[in-house]
N, C-alpha and C positions, 0 to 999 in steps of 0.2 A: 651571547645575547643576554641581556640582562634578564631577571626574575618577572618584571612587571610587565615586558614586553612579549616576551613567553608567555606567561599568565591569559594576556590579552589575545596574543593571537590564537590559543587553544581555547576562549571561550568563543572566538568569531566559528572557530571550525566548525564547533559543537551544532553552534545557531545554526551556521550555512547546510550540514549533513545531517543532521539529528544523533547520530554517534560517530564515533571515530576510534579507530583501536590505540591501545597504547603502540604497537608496532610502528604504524602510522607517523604519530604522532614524533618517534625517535626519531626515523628518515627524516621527516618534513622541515625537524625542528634540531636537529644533529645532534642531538644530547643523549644521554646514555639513557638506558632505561628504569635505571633507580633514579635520575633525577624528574622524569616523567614522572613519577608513581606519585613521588612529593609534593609535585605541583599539582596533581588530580586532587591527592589528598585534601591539600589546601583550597584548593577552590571547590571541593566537596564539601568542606566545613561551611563555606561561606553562602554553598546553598547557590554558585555560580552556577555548576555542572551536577552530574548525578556521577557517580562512579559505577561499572555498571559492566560484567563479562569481562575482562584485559580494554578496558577502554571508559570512554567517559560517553552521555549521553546528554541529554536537552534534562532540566532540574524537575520540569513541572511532569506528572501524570495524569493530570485531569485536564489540559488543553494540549491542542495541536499546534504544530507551528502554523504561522500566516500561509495562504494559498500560495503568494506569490513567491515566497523564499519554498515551498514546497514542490514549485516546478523544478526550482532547480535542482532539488538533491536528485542526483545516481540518474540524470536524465537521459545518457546512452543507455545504464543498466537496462532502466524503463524501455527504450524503445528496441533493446536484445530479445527482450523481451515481451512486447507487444508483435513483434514481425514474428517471434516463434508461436504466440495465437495466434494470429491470424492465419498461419497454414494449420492449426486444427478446426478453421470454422472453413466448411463448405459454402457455396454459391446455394443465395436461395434458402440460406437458415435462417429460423427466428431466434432472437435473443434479447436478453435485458445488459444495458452496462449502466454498472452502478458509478455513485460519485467517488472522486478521484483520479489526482493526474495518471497514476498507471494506466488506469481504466482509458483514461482523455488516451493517451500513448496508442492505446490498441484502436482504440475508435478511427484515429489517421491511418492506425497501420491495416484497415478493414478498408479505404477508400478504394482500393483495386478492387475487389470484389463488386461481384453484380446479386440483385435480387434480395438482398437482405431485408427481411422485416425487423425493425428494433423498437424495442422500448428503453426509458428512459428517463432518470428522474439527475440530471447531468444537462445540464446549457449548454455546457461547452462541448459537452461529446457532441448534442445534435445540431451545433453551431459545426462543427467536424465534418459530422458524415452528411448533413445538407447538401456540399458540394456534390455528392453522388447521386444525379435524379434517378439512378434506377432502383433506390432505398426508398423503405415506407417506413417513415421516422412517426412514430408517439409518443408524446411529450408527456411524463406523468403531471398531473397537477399536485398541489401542495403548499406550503411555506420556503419561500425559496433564501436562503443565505446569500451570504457577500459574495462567496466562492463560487456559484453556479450552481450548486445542489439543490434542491428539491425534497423536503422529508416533513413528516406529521402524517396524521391519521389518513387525512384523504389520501396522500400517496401510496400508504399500506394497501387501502380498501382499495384503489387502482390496479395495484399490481396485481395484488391478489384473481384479478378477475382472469388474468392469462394463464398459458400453458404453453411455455419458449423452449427449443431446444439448447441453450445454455446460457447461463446465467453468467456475465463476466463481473468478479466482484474483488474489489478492492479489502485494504483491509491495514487500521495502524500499529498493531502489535500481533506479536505470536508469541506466546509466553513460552517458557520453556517447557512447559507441560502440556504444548500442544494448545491449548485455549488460543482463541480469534477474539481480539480484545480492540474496543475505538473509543471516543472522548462523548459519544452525543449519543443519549438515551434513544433518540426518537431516529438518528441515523441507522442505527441497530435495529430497531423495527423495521425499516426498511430494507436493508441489509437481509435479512431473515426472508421476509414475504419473498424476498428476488430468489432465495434458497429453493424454499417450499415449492414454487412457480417455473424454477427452472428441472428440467431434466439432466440437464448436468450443470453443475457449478465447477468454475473455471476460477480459484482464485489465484490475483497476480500481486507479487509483491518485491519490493528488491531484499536485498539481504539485510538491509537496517533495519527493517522491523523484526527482525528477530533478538534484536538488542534496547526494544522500546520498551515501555511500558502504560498504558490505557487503562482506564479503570470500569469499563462495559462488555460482559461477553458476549458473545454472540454465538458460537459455538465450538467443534474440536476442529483442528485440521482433520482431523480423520473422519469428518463429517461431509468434505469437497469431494468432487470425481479426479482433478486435477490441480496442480502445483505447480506457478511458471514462478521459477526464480531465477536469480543472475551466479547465487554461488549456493553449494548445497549446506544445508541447515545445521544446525547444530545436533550432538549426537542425540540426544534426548528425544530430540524428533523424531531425525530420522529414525529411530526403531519405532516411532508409533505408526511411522508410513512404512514403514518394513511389515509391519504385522496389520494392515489395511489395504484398503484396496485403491486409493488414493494412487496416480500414476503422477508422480515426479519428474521434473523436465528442469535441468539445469542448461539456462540461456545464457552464451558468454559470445 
């Protein structure tokens, strides 16, 4: 395969997942592993990809990708992982699901369930869980985005006013240091108040956000009650949920 064509198809990758390992990328792309590292390099300089853990990731840290190319990444991960919430939420719980397609994932994988009260600052979740008329869906108000979210002050001062037993919450990076990192100031306020509001926070993510990078915190992992991911964390992590009380759930 020629250099250019290579090139091209490891930036579509990038776009389509958000990272990709070098490992990856040798299988996909049959070439050795020194001549991968070359071509990251290269298209590292040019400000294509990011270079980033044994792989390459999306260039920019201050935006997300498009909603719609974000459905599609690791979207079996996602719903491995939403069917494994949904047998920690009982019949007849309250809860908040925040914005994000994980989040969307677990809100279908809740439609069996009866009695749920939910909040909501998420369209598309409560476009989701409407099918279930035995759900009392409220819709936070607020400034609503392209992607169906819902954030600004008034959504804060809404949420604020409950008391859910768990908070399902998304989330675009996890730094190596533990830190819960996103791209939107005011999505992070809201983010928090669902924190503060729930009694347990339930965040779900798949394993590429452990290779992202955001430029907003929001708080530690070791600040969650639980951790649904698809593959377990890297080690830096894991000793900080090792030494927390944080209960880890690897969904495969």
């Amino acid at each position: 395969m020629k250099q250019s064509i290579r090139h091209q198809k490891i930036v579509e990758l990038v776009k389509l997942q958000g990272y990709i390992s070098t490992d990856e990328l040798v299988t996909l792309l049959n070439v050795s592993p020194q001549t991968i590292r070359r071509d990251l390099n290269e298209l590292a300089e040019n400000n294509l990809i990011r270079r980033h853990h044994g792989g390459a990731a999306s260039p920019s840290s201050a935006e997300n990708s498009d909603y719609s190319e974000r459905k599609l990444f690791f979207s079996l991960e996602k719903n491995h992982i939403a069917q494994a919430v949904s047998r920690l939420i009982p019949n007849g719980s309250s809860l908040f699901i925040d914005i994000g397609t994980t989040s969307e994932a677990v809100a279908n994988a809740l439609l069996s369930h009866q009695n749920l009260r939910i909040v909501t600052n998420n369209l598309n979740a409560a476009h989701i869980l409407m099918k279930n008329d035995t759900f009392k869906i409220t819709v936070a108000g607020g400034s609503l985005r392209q992607d169906g979210g819902i954030i600004g002050e008034a959504t804060v001062n809404f949420i604020s006013q409950f008391r859910l037993d768990y908070g399902i919450l998304g989330i675009s990076s996890i730094d190596l240091d533990g830190s819960l990192l996103d791209y939107d100031y005011h999505e992070v306020q809201v983010k928090r108040a669902i924190m503060e509001s729930s009694r347990e926070t339930v965040l779900v993510t798949d394993h590429s956000k452990f290779s992202r990078q955001a430029i907003v915190k929001l708080a530690s992992v070791t600040d969650v009650d639980y951790l649904f991911t698809d593959q377990e964390p890297p080690k830096s992590i894991m000793e900080l949920i090792h030494n927390s009380s944080v209960e880890l759930r690897v969904c495969k």
